[in-house]
N, C-alpha and C positions, 0 to 999 in steps of 0.2 A: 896439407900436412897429414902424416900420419896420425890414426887415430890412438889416446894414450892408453897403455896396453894395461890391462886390471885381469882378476880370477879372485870372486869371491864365492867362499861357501856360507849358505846362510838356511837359517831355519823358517822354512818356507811355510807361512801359515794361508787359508785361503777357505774362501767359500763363495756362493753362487747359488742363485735361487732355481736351478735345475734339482730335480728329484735326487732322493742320494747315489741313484746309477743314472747319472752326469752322462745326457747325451754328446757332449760335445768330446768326450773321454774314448770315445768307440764311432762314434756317426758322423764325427764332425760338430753335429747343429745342436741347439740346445734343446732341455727334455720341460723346457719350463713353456707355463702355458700359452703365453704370448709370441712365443719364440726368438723372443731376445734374450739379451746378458746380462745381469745385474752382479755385481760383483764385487769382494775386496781380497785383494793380493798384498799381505803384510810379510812383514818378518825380522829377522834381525841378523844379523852379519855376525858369524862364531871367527872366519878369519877370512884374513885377502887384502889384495891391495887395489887402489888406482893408482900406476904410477908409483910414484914414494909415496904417497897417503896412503895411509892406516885405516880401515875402516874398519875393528874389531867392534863389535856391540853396536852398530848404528841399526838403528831400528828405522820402519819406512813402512808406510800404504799407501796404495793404491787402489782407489775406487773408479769402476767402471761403469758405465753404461751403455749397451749398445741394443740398437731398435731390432737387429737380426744378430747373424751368428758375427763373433769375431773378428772370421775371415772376410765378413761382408761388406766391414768397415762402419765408419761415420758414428765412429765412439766418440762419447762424450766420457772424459778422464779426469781426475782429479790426483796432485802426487802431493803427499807430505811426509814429511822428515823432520826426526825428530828434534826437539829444542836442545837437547844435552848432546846432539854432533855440532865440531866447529863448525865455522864458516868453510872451510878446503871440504871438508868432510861431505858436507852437505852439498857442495857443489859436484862433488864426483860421483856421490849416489844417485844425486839426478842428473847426470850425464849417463850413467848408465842406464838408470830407470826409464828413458825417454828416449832409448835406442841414439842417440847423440856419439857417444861412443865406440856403436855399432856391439856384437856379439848378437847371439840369441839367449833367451826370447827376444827380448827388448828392440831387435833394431829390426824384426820381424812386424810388430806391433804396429811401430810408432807409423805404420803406412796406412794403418785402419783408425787411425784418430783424426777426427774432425777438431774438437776441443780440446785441449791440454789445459790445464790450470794449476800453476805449481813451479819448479817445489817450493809448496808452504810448510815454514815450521809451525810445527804445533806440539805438545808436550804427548808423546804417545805413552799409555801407559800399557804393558804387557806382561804375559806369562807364556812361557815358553812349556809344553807339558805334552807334547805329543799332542794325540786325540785330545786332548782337555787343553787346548791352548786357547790364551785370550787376548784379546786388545782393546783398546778403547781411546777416543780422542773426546774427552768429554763437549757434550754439545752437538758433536758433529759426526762422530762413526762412534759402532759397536762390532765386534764379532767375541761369538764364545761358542766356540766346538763342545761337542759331547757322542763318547762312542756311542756306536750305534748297537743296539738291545737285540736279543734274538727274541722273536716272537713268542716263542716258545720256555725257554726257561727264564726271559728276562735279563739274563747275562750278560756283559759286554762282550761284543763279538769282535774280532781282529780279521778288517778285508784290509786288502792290499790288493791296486793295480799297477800290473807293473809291463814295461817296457823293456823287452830285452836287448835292443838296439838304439837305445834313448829314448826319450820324450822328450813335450815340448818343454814347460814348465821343470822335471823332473822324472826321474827316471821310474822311482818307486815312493806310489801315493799311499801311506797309510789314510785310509778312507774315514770319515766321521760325518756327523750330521749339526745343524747347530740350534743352538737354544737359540741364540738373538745375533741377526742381522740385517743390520740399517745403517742408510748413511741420509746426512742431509745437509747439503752442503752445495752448493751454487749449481750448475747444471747436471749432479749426479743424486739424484734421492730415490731411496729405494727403503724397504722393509721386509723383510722375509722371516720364516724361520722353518724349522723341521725339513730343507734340502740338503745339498752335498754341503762336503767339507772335506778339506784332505790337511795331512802334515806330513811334511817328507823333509830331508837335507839333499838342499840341490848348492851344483856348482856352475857360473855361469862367467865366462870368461869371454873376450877377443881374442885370443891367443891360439885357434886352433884353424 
């Protein structure tokens, strides 16, 4: 059967315990000390469909873990979704979230995952705020972005990496660092803080 055909834009929130110039953004491999992934990929859905389903405001993370780079494989992943998407809803985000659907990134992914565990609902609680975005699943994840300072005058600085012929995740990362991120949660537990972060509006579809 063909796979059902979706195009969501959503506000991509994300961070990773790589240094804030995210070796995997330029080199491939991670800039973090161990040389694995530790990670969360949230965000929330502005518009798009799967299908006839609506998935305006569905909010979604994704926690990662992997022993080397991404491409290396033999991640360990956790998906959850929020409790305020129906049931249809919640089934189609993780249809796409789990590359099931196929498109990119997602069906790029799901060939580097050992573990899947998911989609769990859980009540996600979030702010949507550029550089100053946050999420939270109480008990079980945190993330909270914060721009990143100039050394010099203390300022909020504005980086942006950008792709002129696409990326993977997103085309143009506004770049941030974070106050607090952890997860701890069945085979992904992690804690970091003061590495990358980014907040971009990406569009990820089957359709092309």
């Amino acid at each position: 059967m063909a796979p059902v055909p979706y195009s969501i834009t959503v506000h991509n929130i994300e961070a990773c315990n790589c240094s804030t110039a995210c070796g995997c953004q330029f080199s491939g491999f991670p800039s973090s000390g161990d040389g694995g992934c530790e990670a969360l990929i949230g965000g929330e859905v502005k518009e798009g469909k799967y299908g006839d389903v609506a998935l305006n405001g569905v909010r979604y993370v994704v926690a990662i873990d992997y022993p080397q780079a991404i491409h290396q494989g033999n991640g360990k992943v956790a998906m959850f979704i929020d409790t305020k998407a129906s049931d249809k809803q919640a089934e189609a985000n993780g249809m796409i979230l789990s590359g099931q659907a196929g498109g990119m990134p997602f069906e790029a992914l799901a060939g580097t995952i050992a573990v899947l565990d998911g989609p769990v609902r859980k009540p996600i609680e979030m702010k949507v705020d550029g550089t100053r975005s946050s999420y939270r699943i109480p008990g079980v994840l945190e993330l909270r972005q914060a721009p990143i300072r100039d050394a010099v005058s203390g300022q909020d600085k504005e980086v942006q990496i950008v792709y002129p012929k696409g990326g993977f995740f997103w085309n143009t990362g506004n770049i941030a660092t974070t106050e607090v991120l952890e997860a701890n949660y069945g085979p992904v537990k992690f804690r970091h803080g003061g590495g990358f972060a980014s907040y971009a509006i990406s569009t990820w579809t089957n359709q092309r």
